[in-house]
C-alpha positions in Angstrom: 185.6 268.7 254.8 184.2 271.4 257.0 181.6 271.2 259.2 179.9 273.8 260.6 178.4 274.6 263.8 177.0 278.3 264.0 177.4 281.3 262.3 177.8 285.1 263.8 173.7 286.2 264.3 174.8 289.4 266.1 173.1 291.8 262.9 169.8 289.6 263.9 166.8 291.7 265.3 165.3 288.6 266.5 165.3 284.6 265.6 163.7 283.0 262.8 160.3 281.9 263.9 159.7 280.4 260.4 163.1 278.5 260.4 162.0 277.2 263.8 158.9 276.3 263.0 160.0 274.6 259.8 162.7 272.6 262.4 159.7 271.3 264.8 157.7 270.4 262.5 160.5 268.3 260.6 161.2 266.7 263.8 157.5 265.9 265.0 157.1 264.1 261.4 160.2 262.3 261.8 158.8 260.7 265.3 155.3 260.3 263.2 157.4 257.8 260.8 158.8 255.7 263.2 155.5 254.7 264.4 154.3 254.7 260.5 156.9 252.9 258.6 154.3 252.5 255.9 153.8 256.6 255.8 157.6 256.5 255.1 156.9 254.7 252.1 154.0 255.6 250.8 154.5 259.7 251.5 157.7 259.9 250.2 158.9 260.9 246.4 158.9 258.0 243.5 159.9 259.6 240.9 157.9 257.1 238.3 154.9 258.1 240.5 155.3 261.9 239.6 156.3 261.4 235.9 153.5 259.3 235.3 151.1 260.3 237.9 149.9 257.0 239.3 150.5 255.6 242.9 152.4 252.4 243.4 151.5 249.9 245.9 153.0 246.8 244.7 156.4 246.2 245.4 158.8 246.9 242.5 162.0 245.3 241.0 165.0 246.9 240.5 168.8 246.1 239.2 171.4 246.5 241.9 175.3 245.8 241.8 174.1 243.0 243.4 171.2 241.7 241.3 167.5 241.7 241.8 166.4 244.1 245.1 162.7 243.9 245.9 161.2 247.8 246.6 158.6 247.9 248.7 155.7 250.4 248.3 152.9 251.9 250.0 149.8 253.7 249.1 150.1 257.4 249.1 148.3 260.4 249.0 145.1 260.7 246.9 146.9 263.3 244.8 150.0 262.0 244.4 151.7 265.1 243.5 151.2 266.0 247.3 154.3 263.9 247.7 156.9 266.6 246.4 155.1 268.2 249.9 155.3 265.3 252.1 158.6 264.7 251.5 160.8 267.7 252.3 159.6 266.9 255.5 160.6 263.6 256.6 164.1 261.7 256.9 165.8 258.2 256.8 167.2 258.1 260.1 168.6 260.2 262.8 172.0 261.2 261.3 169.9 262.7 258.0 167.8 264.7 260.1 170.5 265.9 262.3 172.7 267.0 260.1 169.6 268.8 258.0 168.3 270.4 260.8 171.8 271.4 262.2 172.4 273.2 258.8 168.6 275.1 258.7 169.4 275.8 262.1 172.6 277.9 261.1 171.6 279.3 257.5 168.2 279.6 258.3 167.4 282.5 260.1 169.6 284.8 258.4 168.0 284.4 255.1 164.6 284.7 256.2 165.6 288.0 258.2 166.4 289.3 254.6 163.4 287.7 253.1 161.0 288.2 255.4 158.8 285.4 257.0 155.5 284.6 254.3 158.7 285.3 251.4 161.3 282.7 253.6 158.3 280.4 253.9 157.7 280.4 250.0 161.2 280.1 248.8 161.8 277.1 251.0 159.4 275.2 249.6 160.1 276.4 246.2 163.7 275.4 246.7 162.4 271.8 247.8 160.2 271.9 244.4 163.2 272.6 242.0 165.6 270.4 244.2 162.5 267.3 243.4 162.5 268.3 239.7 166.4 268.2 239.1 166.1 264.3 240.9 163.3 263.2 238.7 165.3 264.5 235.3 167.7 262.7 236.1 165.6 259.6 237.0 162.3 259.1 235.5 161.9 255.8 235.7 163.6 255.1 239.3 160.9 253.8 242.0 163.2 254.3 244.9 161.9 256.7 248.1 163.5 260.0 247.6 163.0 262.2 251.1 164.4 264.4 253.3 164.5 268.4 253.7 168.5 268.5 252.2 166.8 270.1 249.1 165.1 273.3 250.5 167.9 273.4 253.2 170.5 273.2 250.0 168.4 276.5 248.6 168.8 277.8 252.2 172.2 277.6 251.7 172.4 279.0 247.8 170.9 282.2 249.3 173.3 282.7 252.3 175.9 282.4 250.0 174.9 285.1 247.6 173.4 287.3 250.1 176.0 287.0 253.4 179.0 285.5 252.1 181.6 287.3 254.2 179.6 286.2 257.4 182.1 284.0 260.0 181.1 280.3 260.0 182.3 278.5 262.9 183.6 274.8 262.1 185.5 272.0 262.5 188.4 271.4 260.7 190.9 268.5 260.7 189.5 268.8 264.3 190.2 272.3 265.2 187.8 275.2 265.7 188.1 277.4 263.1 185.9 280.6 262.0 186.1 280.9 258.2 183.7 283.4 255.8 180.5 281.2 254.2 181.8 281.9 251.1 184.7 279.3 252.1 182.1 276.9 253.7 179.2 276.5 251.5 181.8 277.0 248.4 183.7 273.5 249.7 180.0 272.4 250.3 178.6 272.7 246.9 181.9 271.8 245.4 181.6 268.2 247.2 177.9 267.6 245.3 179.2 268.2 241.9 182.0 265.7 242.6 179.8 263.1 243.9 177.1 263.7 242.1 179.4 263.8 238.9 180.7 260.4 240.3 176.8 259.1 241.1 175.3 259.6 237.6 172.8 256.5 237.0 173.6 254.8 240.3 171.6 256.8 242.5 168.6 257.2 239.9 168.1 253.1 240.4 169.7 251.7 243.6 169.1 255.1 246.3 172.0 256.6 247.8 172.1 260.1 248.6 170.4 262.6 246.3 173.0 264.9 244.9 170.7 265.9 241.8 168.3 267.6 244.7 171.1 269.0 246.6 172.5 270.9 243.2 168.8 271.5 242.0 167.6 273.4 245.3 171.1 275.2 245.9 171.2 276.5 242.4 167.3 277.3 243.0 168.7 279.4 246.3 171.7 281.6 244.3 169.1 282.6 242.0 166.3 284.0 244.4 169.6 284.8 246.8 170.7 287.2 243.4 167.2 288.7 243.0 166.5 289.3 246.9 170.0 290.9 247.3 168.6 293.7 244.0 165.4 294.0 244.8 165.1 293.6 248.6 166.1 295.6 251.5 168.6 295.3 254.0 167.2 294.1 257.8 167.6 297.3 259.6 170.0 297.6 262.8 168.7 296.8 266.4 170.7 298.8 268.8 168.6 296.9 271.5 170.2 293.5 270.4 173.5 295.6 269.8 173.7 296.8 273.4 172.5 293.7 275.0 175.7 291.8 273.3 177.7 294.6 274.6 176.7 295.1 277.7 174.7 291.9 279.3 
């Protein structure tokens, strides 16, 4: 697999303020739930909670390959919806939040640059909204914590692809540095979720595991606004500022 590290942000008047933002506040909330482990649970997405609209707080049982697992829960928002909110924000550990906020990081700015910040802000969360939807579809009935911001990042990613696909990634791969188009990138990227999501089909719903029916569900959310931003939206206008600083500084 490739992984990637940066991507060429030369055409870039400036930096994403909104993808930064979005980045700290990810990051604050993550430090908020290791002093709240009960916030983790309670804040996060259970995907009976949104079908049917009521809260659990009692622990639930579930089927595993190994039998029996106990669930725990936690009392959530008043308005439980508020949950598809809370939890594009918040991670399971350091490795899931790394690797998110390495990926908004890169694909970020670029597509709010072409969106424009209010419009980036909107689409993000939109993406996280459709990536949520696709999970509960294929789940209903699960009452295991679904978090983490891979769905709107995934949308992040649908976008770049559409609207800067011949833009040099840098990456690692088979551990040499190697600067491929995103096209190559996020096409092995999405590639990967359909196999293992494909391989995943009513395990993940009922015994956790990674959430590839989000990931597919906010990228395919991403190609479609990606489509309509690259028709209707103009192109970010040169900065022979920034251009002659690279040059020259």
């Amino acid at each position: 697999m490739i992984f990637p590290l940066s991507d060429d942000d030369r055409h870039l008047i400036g930096p994403g303020k909104v993808t930064i933002a979005l980045i700290v506040l990810n990051v604050l909330l993550f430090g908020w739930q290791f002093l709240n482990p009960e916030f983790t649970l309670g804040w996060s997405v259970i995907q009976k909670e949104i079908v049917t609209g009521q809260d659990l707080v009692e622990p639930q049982i579930v089927q595993g390959p190994q039998g029996a697992i106990e669930v725990p829960q936690a009392p959530g928002p008043a308005l439980i919806y508020f949950t598809i909110f809370s939890a594009m924000f918040m991670h399971g550990g350091l490795g899931h939040i790394g690797g998110n906020m390495l990926y908004l990081w890169i694909f970020g700015d670029n597509v709010e640059h072409r969106f424009g910040p209010m419009k980036f802000l909107l689409f993000y969360l939109f993406s996280g909204i459709a990536a949520t939807v696709a999970q509960v579809a294929l789940g209903p009935d699960s009452v295991i914590p679904n978090l983490g911001a891979s769905g709107a990042i995934s949308g992040v990613m649908g976008a770049y692809l559409v609207l800067f696909p011949k833009n040099r990634v840098n990456s690692i791969f088979l551990f040499h540095m190697v600067s491929v188009p995103a096209v190559v990138v996020l096409g092995m990227w999405i590639a990967m979720q359909l196999f293992s999501g494909w391989g995943t089909v009513g395990q993940n719903s009922q015994t956790g595991g990674v959430a590839y029916a989000a990931h597919i569900g906010g990228f395919v959310a991403g190609v479609v606004a990606g489509l309509g931003a690259r028709l209707m939206m103009r192109k970010e206008p040169e900065n022979r500022s920034y251009e002659f600083y690279t040059i020259k500084g």
